[in-house]
N, C-alpha and C positions, 0 to 999 in steps of 0.2 A: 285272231282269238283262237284257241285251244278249240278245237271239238271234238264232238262227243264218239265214243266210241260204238262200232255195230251200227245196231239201225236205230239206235235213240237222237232221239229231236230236242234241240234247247228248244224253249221256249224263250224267245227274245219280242221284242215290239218287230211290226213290219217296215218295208221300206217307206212306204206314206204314213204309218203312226213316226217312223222316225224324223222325217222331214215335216211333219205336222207340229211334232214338239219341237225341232231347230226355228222353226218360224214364229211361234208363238213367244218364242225366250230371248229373241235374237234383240239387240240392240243397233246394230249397225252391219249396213251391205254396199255393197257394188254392183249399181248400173250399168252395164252395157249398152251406149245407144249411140247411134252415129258415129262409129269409129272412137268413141271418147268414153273413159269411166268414170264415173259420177261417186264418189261416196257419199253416202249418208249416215247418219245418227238417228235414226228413228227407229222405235219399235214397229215391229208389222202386227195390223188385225188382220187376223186370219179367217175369210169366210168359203169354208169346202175349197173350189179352186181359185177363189177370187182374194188380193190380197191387198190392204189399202196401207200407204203411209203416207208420213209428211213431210214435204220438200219445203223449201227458201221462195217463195214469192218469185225474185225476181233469177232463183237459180237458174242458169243454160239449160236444163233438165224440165224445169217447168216450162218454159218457153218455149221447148223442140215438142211438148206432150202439147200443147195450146195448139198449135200448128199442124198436129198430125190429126185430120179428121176421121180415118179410119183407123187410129189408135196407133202409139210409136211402137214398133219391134223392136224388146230388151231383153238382153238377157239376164240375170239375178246372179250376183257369186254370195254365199254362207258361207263364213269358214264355223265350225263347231269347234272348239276349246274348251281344254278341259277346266275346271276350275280347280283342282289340285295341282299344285307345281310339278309336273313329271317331266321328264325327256320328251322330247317326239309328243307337244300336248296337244296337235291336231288330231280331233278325231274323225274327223269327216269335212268335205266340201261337198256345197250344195249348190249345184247349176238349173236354175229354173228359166224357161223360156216361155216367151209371149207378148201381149200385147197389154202396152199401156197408154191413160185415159186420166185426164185432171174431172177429181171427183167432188171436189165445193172448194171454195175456200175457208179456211180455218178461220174459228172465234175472236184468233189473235188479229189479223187481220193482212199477217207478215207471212201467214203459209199457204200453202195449199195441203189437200189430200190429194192423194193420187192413187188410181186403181189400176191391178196388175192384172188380169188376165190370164191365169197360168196355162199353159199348152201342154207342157210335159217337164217333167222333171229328172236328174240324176243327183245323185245322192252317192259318192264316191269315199268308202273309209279302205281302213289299212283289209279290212277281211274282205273286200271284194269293192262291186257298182252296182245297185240297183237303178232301173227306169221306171217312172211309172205316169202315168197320162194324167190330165184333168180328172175323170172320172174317178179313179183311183184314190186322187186324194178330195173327192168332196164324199166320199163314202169314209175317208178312216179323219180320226182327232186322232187329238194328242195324245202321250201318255199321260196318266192323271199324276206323275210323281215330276212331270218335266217344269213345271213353274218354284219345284223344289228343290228339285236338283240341285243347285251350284249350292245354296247353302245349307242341306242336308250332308252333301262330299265335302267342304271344306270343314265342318264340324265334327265330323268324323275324323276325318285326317287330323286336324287337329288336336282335339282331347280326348280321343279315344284308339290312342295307339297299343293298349290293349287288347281290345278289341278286333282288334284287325291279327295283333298274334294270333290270340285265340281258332279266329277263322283259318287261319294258316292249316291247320292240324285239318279241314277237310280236304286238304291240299293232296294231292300224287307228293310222295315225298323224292320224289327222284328233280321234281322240279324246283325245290329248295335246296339240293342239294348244292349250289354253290351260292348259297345263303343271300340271297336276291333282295333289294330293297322293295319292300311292299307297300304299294300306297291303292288307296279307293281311286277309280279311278271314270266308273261311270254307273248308274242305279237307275230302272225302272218298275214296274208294277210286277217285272216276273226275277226280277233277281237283283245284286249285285258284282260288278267285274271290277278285278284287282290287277295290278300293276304288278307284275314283278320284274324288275329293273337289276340286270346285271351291268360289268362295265363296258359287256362288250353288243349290248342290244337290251332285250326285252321280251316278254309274252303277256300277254291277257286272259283270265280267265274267269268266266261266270260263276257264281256258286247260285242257285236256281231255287226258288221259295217252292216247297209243296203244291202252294194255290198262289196267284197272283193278289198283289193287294191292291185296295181299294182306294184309298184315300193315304196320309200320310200316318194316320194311325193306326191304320191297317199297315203298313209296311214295320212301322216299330215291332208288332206282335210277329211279323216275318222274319227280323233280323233278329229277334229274342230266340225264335226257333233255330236259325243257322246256329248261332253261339251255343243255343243249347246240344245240338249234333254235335258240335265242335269239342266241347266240353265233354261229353258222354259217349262219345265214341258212335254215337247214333249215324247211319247214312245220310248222305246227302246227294241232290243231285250236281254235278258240276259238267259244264262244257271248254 
């Protein structure tokens, strides 16, 4: 991603708010256990460092966690995807390590829950790799915009391709200069980052709300403001 120039600081989420919101939204991961990878389809609850989901009853994966009395060593793969169709729509892998534990059986009568253990974490995008321990993440949550995400960016992509010109205009114009496909491309409580897609690569760039929003209609009054700068020539902050 673009950063900021001098000694000015984006304000972006942290690396455990951002593996806090990947976990809370995800639908499906990868097991590491005994030499073998397990997928699943399950969402995860997320509690600080402990994470629960639900396996197959009679899955290999439930069976090796039944078996391990002091808990199965696994480790977690996340992939983060974008939900707008861009190039390159990975935005991050999420490696979580530790130990897991069959935690009831399910209502259904066909599953189990199973609890994770987290030990430590890495959280690896195109701007860098963050680590952070258990502690780190039963201290941060989510971003409050991450359960809105995908369908707040694909609505925007979609019928508000005005919109997103408009924003253009708070752009460095040196980086439109070879007229870049712009699409949304990730949104939390302190901004929005846009895509701009040439044919020979790519950049990312934050444009940065004055105050952080709160909820999702507190973010609307956020994105009124950008288009208003954009519009009016007003400054804005971008990374």
């Amino acid at each position: 991603m673009s950063q900021p120039t001098g000694d000015t600081e984006v304000p972006e989420p942290t690396t455990a708010e951002r593996i806090q919101s990947l976990l809370s939204t995800t639908s499906s991961l990868v097991v590491r256990a005994l030499g073998e990878h397990h997928d699943l389809d399950t969402p995860v609850s997320v509690h600080g460092s402990h994470l629960r989901m639900r396996a197959p009853l009679d899955a290999p994966l439930t069976v090796a966690a039944a078996h391990a009395t002091d808990g199965l060593p696994v480790v977690l793969d996340v992939t983060d995807v974008s939900p707008v169709a861009v190039r390159d729509r990975v935005r991050g892998r999420l490696t979580l390590a530790g130990r897991l534990r069959l935690a009831h059986l399910a209502d259904d009568g066909l599953s189990v829950h199973l609890r994770v253990d987290v030990a430590h974490a890495v959280l690896a995008t195109p701007y860098g790799t963050g680590a952070v321990t258990a502690a780190d993440l039963s201290l941060a949550g989510p971003d409050p915009m991450a359960r809105h995400e995908a369908a707040m960016l694909t609505h925007f992509a979609d019928d508000h391709a005005d919109a997103i010109e408009v924003l253009t205009r708070l752009l460095d114009p040196v980086l439109l200069a070879r007229n870049p496909d712009v699409r949304p491309l990730a949104l939390d409580r302190h901004g929005l980052v846009l895509r701009l897609d040439h044919p020979d690569g790519h950049r990312d760039v934050r444009l940065v709300f004055p105050e952080p929003a709160c909820d999702t209609e507190d973010f609307g009054h956020r994105m009124h403001d950008l288009l208003a700068a954009a519009q009016y020539g007003l400054p804005a902050h971008r990374g």
